[in-house]
VOPAGU-2260 file (C-alpha; in pm, 1 decimal, decimal comma):
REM VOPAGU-2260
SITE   aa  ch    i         X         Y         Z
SITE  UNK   A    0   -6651,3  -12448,0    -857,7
SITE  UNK   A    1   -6523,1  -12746,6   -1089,0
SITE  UNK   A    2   -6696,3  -12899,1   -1383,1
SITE  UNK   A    3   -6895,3  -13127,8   -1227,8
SITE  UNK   A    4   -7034,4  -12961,9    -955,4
SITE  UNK   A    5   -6911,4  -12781,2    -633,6
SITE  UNK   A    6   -6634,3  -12970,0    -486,5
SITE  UNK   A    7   -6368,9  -12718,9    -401,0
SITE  UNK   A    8   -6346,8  -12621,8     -35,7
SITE  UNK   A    9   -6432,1  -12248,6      37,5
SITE  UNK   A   10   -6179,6  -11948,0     -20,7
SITE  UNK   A   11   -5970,6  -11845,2     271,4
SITE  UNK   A   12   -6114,2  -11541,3     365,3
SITE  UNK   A   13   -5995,1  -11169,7     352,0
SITE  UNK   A   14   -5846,9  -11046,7     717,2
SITE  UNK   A   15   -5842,6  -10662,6     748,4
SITE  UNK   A   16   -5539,4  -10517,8     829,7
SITE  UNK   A   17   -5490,0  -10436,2    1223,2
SITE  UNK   A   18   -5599,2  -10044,4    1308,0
SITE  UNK   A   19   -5335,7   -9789,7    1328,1
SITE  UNK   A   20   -5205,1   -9703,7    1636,3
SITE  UNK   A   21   -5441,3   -9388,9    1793,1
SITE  UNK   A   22   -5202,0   -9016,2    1854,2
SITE  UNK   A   23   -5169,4   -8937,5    2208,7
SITE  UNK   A   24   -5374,1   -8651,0    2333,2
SITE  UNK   A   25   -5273,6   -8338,1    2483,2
SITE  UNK   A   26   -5322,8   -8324,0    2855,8
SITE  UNK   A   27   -5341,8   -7999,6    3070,7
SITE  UNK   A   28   -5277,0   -8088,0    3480,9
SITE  UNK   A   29   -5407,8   -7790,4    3588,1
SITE  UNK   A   30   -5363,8   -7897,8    3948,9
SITE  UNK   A   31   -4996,8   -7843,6    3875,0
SITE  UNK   A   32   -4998,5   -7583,8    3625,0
SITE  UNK   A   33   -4845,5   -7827,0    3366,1
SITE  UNK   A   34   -4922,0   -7990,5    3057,1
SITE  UNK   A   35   -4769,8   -8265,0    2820,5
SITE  UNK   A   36   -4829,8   -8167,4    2419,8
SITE  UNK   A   37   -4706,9   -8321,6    2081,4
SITE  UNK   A   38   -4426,9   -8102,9    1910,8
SITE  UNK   A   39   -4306,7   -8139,5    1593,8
SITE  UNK   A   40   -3890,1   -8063,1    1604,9
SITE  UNK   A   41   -3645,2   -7897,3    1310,4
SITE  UNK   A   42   -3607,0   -8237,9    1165,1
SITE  UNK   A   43   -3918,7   -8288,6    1148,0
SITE  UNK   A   44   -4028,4   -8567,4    1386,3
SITE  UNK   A   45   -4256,1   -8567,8    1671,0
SITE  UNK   A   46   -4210,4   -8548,9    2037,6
SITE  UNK   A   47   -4388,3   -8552,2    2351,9
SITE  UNK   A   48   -4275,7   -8240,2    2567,9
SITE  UNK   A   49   -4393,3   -8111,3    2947,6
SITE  UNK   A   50   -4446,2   -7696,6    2963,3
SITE  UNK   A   51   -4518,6   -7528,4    3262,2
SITE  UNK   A   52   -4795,7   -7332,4    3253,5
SITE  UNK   A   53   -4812,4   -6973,6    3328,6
SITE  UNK   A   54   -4804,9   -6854,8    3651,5
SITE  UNK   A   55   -5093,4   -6641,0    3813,1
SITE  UNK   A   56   -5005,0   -6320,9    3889,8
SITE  UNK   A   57   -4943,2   -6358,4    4283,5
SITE  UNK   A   58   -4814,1   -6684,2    4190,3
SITE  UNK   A   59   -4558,1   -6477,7    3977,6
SITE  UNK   A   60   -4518,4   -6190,1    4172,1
SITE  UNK   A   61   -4430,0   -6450,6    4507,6
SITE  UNK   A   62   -4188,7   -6615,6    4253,7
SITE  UNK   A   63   -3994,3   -6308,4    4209,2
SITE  UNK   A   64   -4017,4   -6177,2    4556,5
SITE  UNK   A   65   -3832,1   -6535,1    4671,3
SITE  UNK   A   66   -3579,5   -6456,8    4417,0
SITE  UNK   A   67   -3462,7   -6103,0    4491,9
SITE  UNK   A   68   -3472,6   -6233,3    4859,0
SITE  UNK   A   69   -3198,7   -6481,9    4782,3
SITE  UNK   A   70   -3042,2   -6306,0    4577,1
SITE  UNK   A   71   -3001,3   -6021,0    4844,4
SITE  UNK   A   72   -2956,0   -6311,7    5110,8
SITE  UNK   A   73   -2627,0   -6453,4    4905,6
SITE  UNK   A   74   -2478,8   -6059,0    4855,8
SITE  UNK   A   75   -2513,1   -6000,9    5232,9
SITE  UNK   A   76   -2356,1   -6358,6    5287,0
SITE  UNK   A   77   -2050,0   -6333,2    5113,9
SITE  UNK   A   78   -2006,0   -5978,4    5252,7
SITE  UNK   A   79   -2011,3   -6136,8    5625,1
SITE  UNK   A   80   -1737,1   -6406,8    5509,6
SITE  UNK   A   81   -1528,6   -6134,9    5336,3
SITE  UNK   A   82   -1522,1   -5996,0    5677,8
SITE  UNK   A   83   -1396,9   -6289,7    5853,3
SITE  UNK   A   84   -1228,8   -6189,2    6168,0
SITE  UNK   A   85   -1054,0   -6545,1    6112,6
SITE  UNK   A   86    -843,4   -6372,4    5839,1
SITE  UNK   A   87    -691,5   -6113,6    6085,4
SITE  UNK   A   88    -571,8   -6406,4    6329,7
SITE  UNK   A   89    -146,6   -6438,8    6215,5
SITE  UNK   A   90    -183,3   -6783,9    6079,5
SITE  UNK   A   91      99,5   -6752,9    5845,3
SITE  UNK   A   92     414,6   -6889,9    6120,2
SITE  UNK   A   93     162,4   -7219,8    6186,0
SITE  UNK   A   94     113,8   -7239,7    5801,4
SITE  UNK   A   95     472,6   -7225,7    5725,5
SITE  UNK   A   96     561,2   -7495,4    6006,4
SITE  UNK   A   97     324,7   -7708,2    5918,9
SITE  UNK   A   98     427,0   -7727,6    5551,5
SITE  UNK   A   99     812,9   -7725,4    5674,6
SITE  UNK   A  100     721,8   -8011,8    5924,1
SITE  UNK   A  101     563,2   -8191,1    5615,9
SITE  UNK   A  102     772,9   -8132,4    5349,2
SITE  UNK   A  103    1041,5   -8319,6    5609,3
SITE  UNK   A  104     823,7   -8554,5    5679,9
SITE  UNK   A  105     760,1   -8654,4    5296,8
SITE  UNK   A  106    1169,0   -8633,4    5220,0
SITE  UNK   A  107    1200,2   -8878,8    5504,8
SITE  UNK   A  108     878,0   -9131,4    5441,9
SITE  UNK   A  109    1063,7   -9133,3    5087,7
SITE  UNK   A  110    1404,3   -9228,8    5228,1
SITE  UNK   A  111    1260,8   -9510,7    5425,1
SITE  UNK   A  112    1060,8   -9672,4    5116,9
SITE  UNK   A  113    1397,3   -9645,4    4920,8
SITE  UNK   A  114    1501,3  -10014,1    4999,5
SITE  UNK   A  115    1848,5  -10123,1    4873,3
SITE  UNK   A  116    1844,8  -10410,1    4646,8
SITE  UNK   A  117    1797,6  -10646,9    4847,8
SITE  UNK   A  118    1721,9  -10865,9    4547,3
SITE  UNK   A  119    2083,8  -10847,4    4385,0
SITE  UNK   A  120    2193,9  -10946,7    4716,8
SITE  UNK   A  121    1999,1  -11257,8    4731,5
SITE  UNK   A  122    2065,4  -11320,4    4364,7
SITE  UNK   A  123    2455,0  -11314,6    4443,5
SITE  UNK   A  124    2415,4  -11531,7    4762,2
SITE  UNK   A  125    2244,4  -11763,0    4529,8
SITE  UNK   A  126    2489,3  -11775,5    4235,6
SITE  UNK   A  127    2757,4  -11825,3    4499,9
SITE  UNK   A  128    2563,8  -12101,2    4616,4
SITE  UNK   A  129    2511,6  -12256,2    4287,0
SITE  UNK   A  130    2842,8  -12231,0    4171,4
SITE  UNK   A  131    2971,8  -12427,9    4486,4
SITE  UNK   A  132    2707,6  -12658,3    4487,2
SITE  UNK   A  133    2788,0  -12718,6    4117,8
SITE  UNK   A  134    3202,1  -12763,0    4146,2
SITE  UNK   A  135    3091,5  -13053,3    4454,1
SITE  UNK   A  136    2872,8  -13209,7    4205,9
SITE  UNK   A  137    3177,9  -13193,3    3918,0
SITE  UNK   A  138    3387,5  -13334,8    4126,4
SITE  UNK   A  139    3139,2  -13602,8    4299,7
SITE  UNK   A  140    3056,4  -13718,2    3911,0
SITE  UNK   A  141    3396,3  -13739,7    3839,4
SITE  UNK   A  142    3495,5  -13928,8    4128,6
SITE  UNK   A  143    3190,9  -14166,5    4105,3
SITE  UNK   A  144    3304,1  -14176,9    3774,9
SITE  UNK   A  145    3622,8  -14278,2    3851,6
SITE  UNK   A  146    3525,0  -14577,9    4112,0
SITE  UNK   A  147    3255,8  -14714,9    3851,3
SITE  UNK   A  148    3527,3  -14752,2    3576,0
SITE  UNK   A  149    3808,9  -14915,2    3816,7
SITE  UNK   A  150    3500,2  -15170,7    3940,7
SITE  UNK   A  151    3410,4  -15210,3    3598,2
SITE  UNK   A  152    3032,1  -15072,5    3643,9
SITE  UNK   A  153    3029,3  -14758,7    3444,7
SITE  UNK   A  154    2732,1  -14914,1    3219,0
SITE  UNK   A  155    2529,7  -15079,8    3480,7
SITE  UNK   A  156    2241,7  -15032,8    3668,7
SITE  UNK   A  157    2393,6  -15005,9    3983,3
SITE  UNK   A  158    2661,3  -14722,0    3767,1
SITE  UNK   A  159    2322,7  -14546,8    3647,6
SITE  UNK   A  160    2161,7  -14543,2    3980,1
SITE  UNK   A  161    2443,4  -14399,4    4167,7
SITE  UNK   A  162    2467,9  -14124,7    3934,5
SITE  UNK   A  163    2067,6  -14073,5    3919,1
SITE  UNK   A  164    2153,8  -14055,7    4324,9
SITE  UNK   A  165    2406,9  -13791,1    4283,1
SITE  UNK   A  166    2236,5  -13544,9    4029,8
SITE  UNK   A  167    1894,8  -13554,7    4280,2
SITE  UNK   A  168    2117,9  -13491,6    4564,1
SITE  UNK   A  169    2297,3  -13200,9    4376,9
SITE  UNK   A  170    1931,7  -13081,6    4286,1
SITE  UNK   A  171    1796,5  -13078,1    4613,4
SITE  UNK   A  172    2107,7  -12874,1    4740,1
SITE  UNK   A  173    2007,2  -12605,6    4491,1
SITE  UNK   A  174    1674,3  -12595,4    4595,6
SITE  UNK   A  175    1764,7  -12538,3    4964,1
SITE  UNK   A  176    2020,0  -12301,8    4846,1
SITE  UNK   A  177    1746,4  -12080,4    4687,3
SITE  UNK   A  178    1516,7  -12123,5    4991,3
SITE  UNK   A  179    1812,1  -12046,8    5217,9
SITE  UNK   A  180    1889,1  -11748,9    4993,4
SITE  UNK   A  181    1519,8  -11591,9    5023,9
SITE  UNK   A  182    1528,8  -11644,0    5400,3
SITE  UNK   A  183    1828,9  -11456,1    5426,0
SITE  UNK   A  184    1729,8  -11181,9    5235,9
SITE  UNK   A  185    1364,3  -11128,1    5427,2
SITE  UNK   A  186    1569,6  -11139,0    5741,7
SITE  UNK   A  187    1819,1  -10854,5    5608,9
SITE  UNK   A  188    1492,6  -10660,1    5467,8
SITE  UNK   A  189    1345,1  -10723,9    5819,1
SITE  UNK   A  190    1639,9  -10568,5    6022,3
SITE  UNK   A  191    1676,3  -10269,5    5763,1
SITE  UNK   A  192    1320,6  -10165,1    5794,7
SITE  UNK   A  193    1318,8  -10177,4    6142,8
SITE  UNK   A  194    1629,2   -9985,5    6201,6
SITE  UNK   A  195    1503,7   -9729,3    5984,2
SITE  UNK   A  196    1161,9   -9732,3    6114,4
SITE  UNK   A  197    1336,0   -9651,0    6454,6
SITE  UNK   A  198    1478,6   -9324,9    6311,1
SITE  UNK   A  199    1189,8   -9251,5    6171,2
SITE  UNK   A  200    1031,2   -9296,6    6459,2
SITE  UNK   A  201    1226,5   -9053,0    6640,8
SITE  UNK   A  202    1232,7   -8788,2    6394,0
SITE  UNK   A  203     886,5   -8793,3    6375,3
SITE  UNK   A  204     811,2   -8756,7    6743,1
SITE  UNK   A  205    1049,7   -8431,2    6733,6
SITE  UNK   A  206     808,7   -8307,6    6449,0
SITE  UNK   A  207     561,0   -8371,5    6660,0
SITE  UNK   A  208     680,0   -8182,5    6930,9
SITE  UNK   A  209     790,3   -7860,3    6698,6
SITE  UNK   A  210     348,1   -7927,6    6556,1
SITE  UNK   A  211     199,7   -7924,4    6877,9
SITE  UNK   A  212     427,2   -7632,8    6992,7
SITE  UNK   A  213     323,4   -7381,9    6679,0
SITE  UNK   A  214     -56,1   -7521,2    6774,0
SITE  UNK   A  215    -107,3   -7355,9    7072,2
SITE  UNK   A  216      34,4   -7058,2    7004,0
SITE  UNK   A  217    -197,1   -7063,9    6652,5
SITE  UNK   A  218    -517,8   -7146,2    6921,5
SITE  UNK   A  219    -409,8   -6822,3    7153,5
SITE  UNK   A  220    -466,7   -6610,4    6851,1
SITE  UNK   A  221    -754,8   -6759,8    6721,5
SITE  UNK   A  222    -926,5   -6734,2    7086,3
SITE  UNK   A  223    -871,2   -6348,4    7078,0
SITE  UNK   A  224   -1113,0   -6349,6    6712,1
SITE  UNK   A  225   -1354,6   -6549,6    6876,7
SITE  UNK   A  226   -1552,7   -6258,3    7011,9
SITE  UNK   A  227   -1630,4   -6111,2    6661,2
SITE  UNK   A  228   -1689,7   -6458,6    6526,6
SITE  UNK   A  229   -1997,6   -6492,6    6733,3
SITE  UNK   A  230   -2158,2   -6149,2    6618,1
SITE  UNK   A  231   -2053,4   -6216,9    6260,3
SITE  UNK   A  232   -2199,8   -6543,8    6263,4
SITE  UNK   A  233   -2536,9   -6439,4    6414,5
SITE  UNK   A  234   -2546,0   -6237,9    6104,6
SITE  UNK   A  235   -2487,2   -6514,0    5868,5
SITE  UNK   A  236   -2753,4   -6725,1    6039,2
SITE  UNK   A  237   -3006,7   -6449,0    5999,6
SITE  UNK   A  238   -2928,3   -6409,5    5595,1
SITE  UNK   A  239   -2925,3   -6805,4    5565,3
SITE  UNK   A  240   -3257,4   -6851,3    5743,6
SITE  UNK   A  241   -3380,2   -6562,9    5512,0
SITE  UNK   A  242   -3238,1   -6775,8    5184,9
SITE  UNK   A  243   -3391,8   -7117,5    5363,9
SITE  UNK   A  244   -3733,1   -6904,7    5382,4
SITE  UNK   A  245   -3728,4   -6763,4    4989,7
SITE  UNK   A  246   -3538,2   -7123,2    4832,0
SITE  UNK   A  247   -3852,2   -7298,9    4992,8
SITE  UNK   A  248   -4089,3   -7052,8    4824,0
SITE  UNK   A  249   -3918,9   -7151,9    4472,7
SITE  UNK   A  250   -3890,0   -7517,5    4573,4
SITE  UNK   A  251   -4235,0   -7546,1    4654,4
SITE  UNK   A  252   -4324,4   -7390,3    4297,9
SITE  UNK   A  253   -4101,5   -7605,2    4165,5
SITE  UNK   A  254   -4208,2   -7964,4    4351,1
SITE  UNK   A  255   -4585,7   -7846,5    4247,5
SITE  UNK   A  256   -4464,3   -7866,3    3892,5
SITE  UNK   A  257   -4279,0   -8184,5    3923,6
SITE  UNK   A  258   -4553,9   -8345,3    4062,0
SITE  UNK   A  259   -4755,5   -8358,8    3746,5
SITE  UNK   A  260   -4967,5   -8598,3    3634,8
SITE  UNK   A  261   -5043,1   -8486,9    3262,3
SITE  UNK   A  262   -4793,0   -8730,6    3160,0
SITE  UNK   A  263   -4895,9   -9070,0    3290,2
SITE  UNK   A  264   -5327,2   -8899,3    3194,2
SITE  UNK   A  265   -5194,0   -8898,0    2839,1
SITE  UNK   A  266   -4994,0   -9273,6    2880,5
SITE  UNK   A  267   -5294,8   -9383,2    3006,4
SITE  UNK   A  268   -5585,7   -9244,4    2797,1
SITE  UNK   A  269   -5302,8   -9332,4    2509,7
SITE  UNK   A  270   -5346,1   -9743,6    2605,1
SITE  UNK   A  271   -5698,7   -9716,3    2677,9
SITE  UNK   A  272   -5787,7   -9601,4    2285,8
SITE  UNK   A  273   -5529,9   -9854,1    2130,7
SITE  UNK   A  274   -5636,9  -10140,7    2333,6
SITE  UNK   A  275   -5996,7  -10086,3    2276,3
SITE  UNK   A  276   -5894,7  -10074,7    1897,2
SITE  UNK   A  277   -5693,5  -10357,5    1926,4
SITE  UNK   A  278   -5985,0  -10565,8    2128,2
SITE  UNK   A  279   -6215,3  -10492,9    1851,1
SITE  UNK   A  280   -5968,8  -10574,7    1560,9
SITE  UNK   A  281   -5899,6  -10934,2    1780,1
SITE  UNK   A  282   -6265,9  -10997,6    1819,2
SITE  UNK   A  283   -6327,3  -10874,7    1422,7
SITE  UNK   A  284   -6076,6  -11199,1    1325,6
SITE  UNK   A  285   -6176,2  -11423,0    1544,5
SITE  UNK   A  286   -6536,9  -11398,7    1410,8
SITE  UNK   A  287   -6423,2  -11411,6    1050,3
SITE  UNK   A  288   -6188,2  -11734,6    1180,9
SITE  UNK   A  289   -6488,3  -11882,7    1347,3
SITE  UNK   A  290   -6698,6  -11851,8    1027,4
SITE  UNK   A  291   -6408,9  -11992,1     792,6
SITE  UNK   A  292   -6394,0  -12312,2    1010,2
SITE  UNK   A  293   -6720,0  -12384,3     978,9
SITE  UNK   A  294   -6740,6  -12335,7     620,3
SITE  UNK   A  295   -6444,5  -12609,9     606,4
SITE  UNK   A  296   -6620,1  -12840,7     853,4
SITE  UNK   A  297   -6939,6  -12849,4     654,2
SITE  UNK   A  298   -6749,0  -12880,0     290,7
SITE  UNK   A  299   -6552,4  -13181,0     480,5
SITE  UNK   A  300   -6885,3  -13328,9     574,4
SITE  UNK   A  301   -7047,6  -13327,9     275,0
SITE  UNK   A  302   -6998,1  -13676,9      54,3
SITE  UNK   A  303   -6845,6  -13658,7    -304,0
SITE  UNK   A  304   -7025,5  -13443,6    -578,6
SITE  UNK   A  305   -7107,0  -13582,5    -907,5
SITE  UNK   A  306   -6766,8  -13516,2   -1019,3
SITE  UNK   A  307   -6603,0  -13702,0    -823,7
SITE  UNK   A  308   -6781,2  -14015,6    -842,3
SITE  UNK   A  309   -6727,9  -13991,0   -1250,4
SITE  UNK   A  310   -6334,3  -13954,5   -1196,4
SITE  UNK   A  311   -6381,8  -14310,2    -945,2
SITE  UNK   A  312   -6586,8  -14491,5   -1213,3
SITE  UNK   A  313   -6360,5  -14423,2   -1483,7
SITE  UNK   A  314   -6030,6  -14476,2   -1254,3
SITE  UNK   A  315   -6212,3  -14822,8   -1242,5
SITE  UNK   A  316   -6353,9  -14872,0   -1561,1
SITE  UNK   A  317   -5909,3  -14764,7   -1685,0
SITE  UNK   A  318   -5776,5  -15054,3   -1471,0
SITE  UNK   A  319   -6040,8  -15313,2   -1567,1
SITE  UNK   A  320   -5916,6  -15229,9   -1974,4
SITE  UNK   A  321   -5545,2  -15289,5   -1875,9
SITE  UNK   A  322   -5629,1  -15595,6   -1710,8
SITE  UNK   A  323   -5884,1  -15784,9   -1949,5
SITE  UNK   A  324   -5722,3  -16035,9   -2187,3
SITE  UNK   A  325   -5605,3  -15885,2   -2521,1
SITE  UNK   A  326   -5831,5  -16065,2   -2765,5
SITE  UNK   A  327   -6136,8  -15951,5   -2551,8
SITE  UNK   A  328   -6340,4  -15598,6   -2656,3
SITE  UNK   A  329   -6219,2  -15448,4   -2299,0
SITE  UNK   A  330   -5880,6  -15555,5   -2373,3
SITE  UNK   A  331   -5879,9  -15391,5   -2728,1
SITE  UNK   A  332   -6025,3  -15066,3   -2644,2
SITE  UNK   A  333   -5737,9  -15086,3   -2356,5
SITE  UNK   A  334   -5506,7  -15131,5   -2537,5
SITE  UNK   A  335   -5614,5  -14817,9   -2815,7
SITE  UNK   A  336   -5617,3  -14583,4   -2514,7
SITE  UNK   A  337   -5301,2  -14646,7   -2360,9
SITE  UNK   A  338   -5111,8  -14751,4   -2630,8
């Protein structure tokens, strides 16, 4: 409030701070046998973690049962495929003719992608080229040279145009030289390939013939293990059928847990507290907004105290000094208070 009454507007008022955000609870799924909890770690900050809880006791003693099941599943397993009739079958002749047949195989496929250098070839043909191309257009220049001089037009235009004629000329012969040159040498690539292709070809249908020879004598042997196969690998369907029944058992323990829903209860319930906070901290300002701007809109409405009509009056009562003549009273007393 000023001295002559209350003319200031109203104070801005105080706006509490917005709450603190709420701790998430701990939530128990006991559908699952989980729940989510707060931890504090070695370094000291918090964490959410998910525990299992603990099992019943059938729960548990079924969990343990499916476990020594597989495990007596997987010994009986790899028992059966130590005894794999397969192994008695002579396959060591096939194995050695198939790695001879491909170790030939390799030595040749590396042969035939050792091209010759084809490139220096085409890069001779082309210097060769060049350097004829370039004694023509010596001895063209000097010759034009020669005729321009005896006919006197060595500096004209017609001198400048026939040699401007004569270096384009000698440029486009290089050009076609190079082009003729890179033609030549896909053609020679061409024809090398394919000739050795052709060998290759050959050599690789008598591999062929030495492969499918050492086959079927490999497929004779293996028919003669067949018989055991098929009671050794009743056996290993029975054990893996076993394993299939007792991983279930543990998978289905395992998808129960998985399927919990303690953490999105504790998300949830986690939003729901801060938003209600949050919705009553919003509707907490805007009241206290509300009642501020209607504290301004009645100061603004209200006409000017006593104070402020004394500050106009003498404002007026200043001006009306400084502007009376100087012999006058007003002018006198103006002049004593502003000099």
């Amino acid at each position: 409030m000023s001295l002559f009454g209350d003319d200031d507007p109203p104070p801005a008022p105080w706006i509490p701070p917005p709450p603190p955000p709420q701790e998430m609870l701990d939530v128990i799924d006991e559908v699952t046998g989980t729940q989510t909890i707060t931890v504090t770690g070695a370094d000291g900050k918090k964490r959410r973690m998910i525990q299992r809880l603990p099992r019943t006791a059938e729960e548990e003693a079924l969990y343990q049962e499916a476990g020594q099941l597989m495990e007596r599943s997987i010994a009986e397993m790899r028992r059966l495929y130590d005894d794999d009739p397969r192994q008695l079958v002579p396959y060591a002749p096939f194995v050695e003719t198939v790695n001879a047949l491909n170790q030939e195989r390799s030595q040749d496929m590396a042969e035939l992608t050792q091209f010759p250098d084809f490139n220096g070839y085409v890069q001779e043909f082309k210097d060769m080229q060049k350097s004829i191309i370039d004694e023509d257009y010596r001895s063209a220049s000097n010759t034009l040279e020669e005729n321009l001089a005896h006919k006197g037009l060595a500096d004209s235009t017609v001198g400048r145009e026939e040699r401007n004629l004569l270096t384009r000329n000698a440029a486009m012969a290089r050009q076609r030289a190079s082009a003729e040159a890179q033609v030549m040498g896909e053609q020679v690539k061409g024809a090398d390939l394919a000739n050795r292709t052709n060998a290759f070809n050959l050599r690789e249908a008598t591999r062929q013939g030495r492969l499918s020879a050492a086959a079927t004598e490999y497929d004779l042997q293996k028919d003669e293990a067949q018989q055991q196969m098929t009671q050794r690998d009743r056996a290993l369907a029975h054990q893996s059928h076993l394993y299939t029944i007792a991983a279930g058992i543990r998978g289905a323990d395992n998808n129960r847990a998985m399927g919990t829903m303690a953490p999105q209860m504790a998300l949830a319930e986690f939003n729901a507290t801060n938003n209600n906070a949050l919705n009553y901290y919003n509707a907490d300002v805007n009241r206290i907004t509300r009642q501020y701007g209607m504290e301004m809109d009645a100061h603004r409405s209200r006409g000017p105290g006593f104070g402020q009509n004394l500050l106009h009056l003498g404002g007026m009562g200043g001006m009306a000094m400084l502007g009376a003549p100087s012999n006058s009273i007003l002018g006198g007393w103006g002049r004593k208070l502003f000099g």
